[in-house]
DOZA-429769 format. One record per residue: x, y, z of N, C-alpha, C in turn. Coordinates in steps of 0.001 Angstrom, whole numbers, padded with zeros to 6 digits, always signed. Each point is the difference from the previous one (the first is absolute). Layout:
BEGIN
XYZXYZXYZ;...
! end
This chain:
BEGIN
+015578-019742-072928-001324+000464-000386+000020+000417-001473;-000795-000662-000802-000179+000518-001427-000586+001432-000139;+000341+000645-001038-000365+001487-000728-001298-000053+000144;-000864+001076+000355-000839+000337-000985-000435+000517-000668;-000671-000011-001129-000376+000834-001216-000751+001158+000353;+000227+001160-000104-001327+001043+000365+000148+000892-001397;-001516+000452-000381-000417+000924-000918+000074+001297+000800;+000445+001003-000604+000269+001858+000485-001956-000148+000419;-001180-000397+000067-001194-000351+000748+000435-000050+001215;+000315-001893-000190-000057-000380+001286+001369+000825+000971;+000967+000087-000135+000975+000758+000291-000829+001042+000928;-001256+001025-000645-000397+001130+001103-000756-000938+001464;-000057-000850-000225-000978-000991+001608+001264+000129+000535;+001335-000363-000226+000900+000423+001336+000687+001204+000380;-000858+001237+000510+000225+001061+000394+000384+000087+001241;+000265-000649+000610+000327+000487+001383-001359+000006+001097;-001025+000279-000189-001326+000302+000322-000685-001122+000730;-000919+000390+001007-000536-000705+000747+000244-001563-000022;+001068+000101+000308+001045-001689+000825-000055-000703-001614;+000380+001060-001364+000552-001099-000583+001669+000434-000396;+000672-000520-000360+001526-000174-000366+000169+000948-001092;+001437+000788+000353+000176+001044-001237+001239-000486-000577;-000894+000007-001304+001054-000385-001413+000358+001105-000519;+001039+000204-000375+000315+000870-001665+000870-000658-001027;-000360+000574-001135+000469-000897-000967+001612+000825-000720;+000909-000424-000305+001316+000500-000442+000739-000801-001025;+000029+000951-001598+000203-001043-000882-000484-001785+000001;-001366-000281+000158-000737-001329-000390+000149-001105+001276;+000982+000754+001467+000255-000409+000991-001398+000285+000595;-000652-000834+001087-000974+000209+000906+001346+000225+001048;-000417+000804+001318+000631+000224+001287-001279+000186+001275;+000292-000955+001066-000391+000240+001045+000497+001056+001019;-000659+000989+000131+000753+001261+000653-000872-000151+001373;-001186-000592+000473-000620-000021+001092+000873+000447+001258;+001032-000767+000047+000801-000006+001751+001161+001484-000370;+000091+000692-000868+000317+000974-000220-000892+001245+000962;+000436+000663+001060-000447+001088+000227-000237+001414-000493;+000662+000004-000923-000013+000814-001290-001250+000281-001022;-000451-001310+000279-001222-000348-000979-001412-000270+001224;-000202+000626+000814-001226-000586+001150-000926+000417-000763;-001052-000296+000100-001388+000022-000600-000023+000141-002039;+001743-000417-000079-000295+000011-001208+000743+000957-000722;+000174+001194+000356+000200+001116-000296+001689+000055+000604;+000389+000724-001116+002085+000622+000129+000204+001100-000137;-000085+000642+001498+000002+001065-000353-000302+001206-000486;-001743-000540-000481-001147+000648-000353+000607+000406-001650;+000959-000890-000403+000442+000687-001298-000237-001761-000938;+000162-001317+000904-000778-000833-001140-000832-000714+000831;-000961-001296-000368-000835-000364-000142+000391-001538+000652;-000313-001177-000117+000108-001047+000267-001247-000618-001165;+000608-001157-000343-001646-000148-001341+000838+000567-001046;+001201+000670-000309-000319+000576-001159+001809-000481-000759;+000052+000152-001114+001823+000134-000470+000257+000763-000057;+001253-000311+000690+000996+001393+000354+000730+000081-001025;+000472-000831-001090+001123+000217-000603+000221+001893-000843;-001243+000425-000277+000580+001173-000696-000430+001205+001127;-000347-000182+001088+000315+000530+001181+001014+000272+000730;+000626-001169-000112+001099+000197+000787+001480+000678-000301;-000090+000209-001295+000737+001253-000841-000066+000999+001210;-001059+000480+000382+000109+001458+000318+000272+000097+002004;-000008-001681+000063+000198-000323+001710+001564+000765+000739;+000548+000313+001066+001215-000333+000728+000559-000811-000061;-000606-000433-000458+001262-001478+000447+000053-000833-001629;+000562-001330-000061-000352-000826-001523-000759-001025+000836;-000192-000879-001526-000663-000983+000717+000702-001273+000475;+001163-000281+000428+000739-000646+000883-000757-000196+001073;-000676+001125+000841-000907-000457+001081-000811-000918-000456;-000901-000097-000683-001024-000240-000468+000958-002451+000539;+001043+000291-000853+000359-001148-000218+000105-000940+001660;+000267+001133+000963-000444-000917+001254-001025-000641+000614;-001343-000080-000699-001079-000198+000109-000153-000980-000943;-000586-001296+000374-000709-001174+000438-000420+000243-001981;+000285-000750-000858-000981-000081-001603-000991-001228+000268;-001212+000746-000416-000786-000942+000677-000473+000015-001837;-000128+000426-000974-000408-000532-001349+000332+000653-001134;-000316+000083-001042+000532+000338-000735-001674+000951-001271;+000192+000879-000325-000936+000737-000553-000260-000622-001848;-001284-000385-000112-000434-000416-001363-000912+000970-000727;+000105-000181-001063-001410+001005-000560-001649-000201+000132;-000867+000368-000044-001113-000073+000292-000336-000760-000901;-000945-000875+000213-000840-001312-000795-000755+001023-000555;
! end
């Protein structure tokens, strides 16, 4: 399956939220976190988001982002047109 391109925009449509797929973004990586239970409706823990980049978030997480790397890269993050 080829990359796809998402703008930090389009990036917030995959929140987790009413049956759509939660992305977060990590250093210019897209990640599919959906089948993650961690992430249900979107939300980790009530401390991040789904829709959004984690990279200067995840500084302050438990864990690194090694987790992050078991999850599915579904694209890669561009700048806004």
């Amino acid at each position: 399956m080829a990359l796809r391109n998402f703008t930090l925009s389009e990036l917030t449509l995959y929140n987790g939220r009413k049956g759509s797929p939660a992305y977060v973004a990590y250093q210019g990586l897209v990640y599919d976190v959906t089948a993650s239970w961690h992430w249900r409706g979107g939300r980790h823990w009530s401390a991040h988001t789904a829709g959004h980049d984690l990279t200067i978030e995840i500084v302050d997480a438990p864990h690194d982002e090694s987790l992050l790397m078991k999850f599915p890269v579904v694209g890669t993050v561009i700048d806004e047109l």
